[in-house]
C-alpha positions in Angstrom: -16.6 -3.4 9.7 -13.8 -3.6 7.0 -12.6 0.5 6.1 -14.4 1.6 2.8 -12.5 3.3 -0.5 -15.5 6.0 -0.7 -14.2 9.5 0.5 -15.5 12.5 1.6 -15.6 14.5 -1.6 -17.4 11.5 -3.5 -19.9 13.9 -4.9 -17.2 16.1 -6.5 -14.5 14.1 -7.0 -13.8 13.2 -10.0 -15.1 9.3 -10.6 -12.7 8.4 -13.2 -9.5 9.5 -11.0 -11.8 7.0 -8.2 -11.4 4.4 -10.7 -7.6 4.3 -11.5 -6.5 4.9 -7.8 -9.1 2.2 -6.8 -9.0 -0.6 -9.6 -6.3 -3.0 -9.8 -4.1 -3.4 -12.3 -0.6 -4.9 -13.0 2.4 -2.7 -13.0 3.3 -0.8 -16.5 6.6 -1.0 -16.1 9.4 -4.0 -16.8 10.7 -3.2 -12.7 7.0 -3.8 -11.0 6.5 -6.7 -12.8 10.2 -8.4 -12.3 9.7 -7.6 -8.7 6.4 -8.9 -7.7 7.8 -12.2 -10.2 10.9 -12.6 -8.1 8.9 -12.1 -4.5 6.3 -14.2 -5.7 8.9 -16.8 -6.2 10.1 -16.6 -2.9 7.5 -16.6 -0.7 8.4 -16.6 2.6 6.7 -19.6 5.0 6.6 -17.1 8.0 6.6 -13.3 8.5 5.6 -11.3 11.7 6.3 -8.1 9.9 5.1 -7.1 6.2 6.4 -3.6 4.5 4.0 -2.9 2.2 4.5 0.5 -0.5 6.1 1.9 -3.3 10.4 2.7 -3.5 10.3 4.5 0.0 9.3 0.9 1.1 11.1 -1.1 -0.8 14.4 0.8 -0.3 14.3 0.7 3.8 17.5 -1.0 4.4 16.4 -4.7 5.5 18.7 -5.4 8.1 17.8 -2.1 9.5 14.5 -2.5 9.1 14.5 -6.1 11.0 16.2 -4.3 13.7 13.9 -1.5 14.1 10.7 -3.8 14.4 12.6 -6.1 16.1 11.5 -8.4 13.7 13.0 -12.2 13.4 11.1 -12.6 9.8 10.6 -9.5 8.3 9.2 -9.5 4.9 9.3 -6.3 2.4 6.9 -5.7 -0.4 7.8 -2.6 -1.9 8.4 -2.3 -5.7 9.4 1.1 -6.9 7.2 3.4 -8.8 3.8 1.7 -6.7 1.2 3.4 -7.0 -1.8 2.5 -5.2 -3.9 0.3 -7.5 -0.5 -1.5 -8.4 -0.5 -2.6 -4.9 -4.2 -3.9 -4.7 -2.8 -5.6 -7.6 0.1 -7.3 -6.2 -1.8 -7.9 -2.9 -4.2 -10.3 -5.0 -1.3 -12.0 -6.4 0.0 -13.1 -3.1 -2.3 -15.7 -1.5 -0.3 -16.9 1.5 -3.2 -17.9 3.9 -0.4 -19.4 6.3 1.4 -15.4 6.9 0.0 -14.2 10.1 1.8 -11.2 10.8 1.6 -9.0 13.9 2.3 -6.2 12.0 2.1 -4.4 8.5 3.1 -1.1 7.6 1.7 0.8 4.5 3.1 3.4 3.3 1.8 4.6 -0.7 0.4 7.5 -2.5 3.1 10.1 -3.1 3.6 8.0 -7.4 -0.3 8.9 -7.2 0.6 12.7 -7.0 2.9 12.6 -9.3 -0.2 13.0 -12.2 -1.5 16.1 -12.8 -5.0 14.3 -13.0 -5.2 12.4 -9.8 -6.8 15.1 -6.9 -6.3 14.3 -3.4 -9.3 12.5 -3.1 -9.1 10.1 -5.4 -6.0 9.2 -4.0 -7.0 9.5 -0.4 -9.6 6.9 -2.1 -6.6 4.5 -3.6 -5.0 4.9 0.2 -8.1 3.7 1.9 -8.5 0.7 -0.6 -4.9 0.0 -0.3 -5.3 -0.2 3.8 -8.4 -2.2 3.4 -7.0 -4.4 1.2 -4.3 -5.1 3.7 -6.7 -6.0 6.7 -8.6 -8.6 4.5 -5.6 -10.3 3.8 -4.1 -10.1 7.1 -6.9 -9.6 9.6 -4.9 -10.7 12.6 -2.4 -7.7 12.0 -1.6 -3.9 13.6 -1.7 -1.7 10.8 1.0 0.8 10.6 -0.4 3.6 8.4 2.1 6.4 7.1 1.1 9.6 5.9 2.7 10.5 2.9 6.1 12.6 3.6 7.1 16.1 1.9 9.4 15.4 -1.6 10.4 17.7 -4.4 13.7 20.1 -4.4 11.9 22.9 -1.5 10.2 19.6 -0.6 6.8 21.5 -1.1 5.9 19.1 -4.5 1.8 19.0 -4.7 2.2 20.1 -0.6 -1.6 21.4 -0.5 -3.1 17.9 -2.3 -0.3 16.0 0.1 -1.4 18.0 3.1 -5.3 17.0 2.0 -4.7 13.2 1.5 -2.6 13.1 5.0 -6.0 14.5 6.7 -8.7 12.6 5.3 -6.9 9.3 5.8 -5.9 10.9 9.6 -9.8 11.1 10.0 -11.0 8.1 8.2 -8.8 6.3 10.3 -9.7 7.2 14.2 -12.8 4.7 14.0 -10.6 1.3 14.0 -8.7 0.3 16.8 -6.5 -2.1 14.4 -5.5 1.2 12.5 -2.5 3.5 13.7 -2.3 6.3 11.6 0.8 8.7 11.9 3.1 11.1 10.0 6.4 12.7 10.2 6.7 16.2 11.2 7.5 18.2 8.2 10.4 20.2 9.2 11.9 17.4 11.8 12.0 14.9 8.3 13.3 18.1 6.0 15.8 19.4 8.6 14.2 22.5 8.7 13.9 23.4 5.6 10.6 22.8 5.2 9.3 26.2 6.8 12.3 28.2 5.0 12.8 26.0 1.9 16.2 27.0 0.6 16.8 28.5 -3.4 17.9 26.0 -5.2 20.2 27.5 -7.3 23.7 28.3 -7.1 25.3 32.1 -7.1 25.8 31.5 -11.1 22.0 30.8 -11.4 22.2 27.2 -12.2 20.3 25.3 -10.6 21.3 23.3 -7.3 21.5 19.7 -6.7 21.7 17.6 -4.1 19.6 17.1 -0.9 19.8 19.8 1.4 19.0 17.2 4.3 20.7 14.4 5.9 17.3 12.5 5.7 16.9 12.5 2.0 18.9 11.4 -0.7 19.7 13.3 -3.9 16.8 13.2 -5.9 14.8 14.9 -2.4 12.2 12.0 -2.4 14.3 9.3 -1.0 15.2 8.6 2.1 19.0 7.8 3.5 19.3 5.9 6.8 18.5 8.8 9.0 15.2 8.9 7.4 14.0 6.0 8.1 15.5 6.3 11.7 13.0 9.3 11.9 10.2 7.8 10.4 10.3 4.6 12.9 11.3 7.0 15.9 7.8 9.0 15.0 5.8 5.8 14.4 6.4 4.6 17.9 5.9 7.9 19.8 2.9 8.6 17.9 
């Protein structure tokens, strides 16, 4: 039995968020579309590990990555600014009947909370359809499922909906043995300052800049090298 896209607030969740997490379409930016174009021309005639997600995907270091998974043909589909019916998208696009990966790792959702519009269950919805997606391409495959990770400068941005997605896909999960759900710990992957998020403003007023952790770049949404280190160290002790 293939996961379903249906979550548990269908009745009051609103259908027409459903729709847009749910339904394919093609990237509506000039940076999705170059992307899938240039991995499209470059597929790969082996892979025993596939990366699938938005930026935080497409950003993990490769070589690093390789390493981690100790992966010999490692194969990254990330495109920045995914969100989740961009990937069902881009999965259709790739018909490679001859990848059989052990292993895929999906990790998408946190572009879908960037829209006021989208609740959590339309995007737990666009998560599921994402996952399923995945196993009917690659049947044969582990699926490495991430729960989305805390962003935003006190790295509380949309934290209740976040919080809500993470849980119904933890739940929706549990039935499938070719599923392994997991997430980081929030204050491990902020360095703390998740429970006592920090001002961000200077003495002057202005406001701060700059991440206030190691694990996360600048902009508090990306991850630097540690981060990843933390989200693979989790993935296999969870």
């Amino acid at each position: 039995m293939l996961p379903g896209t249906v979550c548990v607030w269908a009745e009051e969740c609103n259908r027409f968020a459903v729709q847009v997490a749910t339904n394919p379409v093609p990237y509506q930016h000039p940076h999705g579309l170059e992307r899938t174009a240039a991995l499209l021309s470059k597929m790969p005639d082996q892979a025993d590990t596939i990366l699938v997600g938005d930026s935080l995907v497409e950003f993990w270091p490769q070589g690093m990555a390789s390493k981690q998974f100790k992966s010999a043909h490692l194969w990254n589909i990330g495109v920045g600014g995914a969100q989740s019916q961009h990937i069902l998208w881009q999965l259709a696009k790739f018909d490679v009947p001859v990848l059989k990966p052990n292993r895929v790792f999906v990790l998408i959702g946190t572009n879908n909370l960037t829209s006021a519009a989208m609740p959590a269950c339309a995007v737990a919805a666009g998560v599921k359809a994402v996952v399923a997606a995945a196993h009917r391409k690659w049947p044969g495959a582990k699926l490495d499922v991430m729960g989305i990770p805390p962003r935003g400068s006190d790295f509380h941005f949309r934290d209740g909906d976040r919080l809500a997605v993470n849980a119904e896909i933890k739940a929706w999960s549990q039935p499938f043995s070719y599923l392994h759900y997991f997430e980081v710990d929030a204050s491990e992957m902020t360095c703390g300052q998740y429970d006592a998020p920090l001002k961000v403003a200077d003495a002057s007023g202005k406001p701060g800049t700059g991440s206030r952790c190691a694990n996360y770049a600048d902009d508090f949404g990306h991850f630097k090298r540690d981060g990843y280190d933390v989200i693979f160290s989790t993935m296999m002790r969870q």
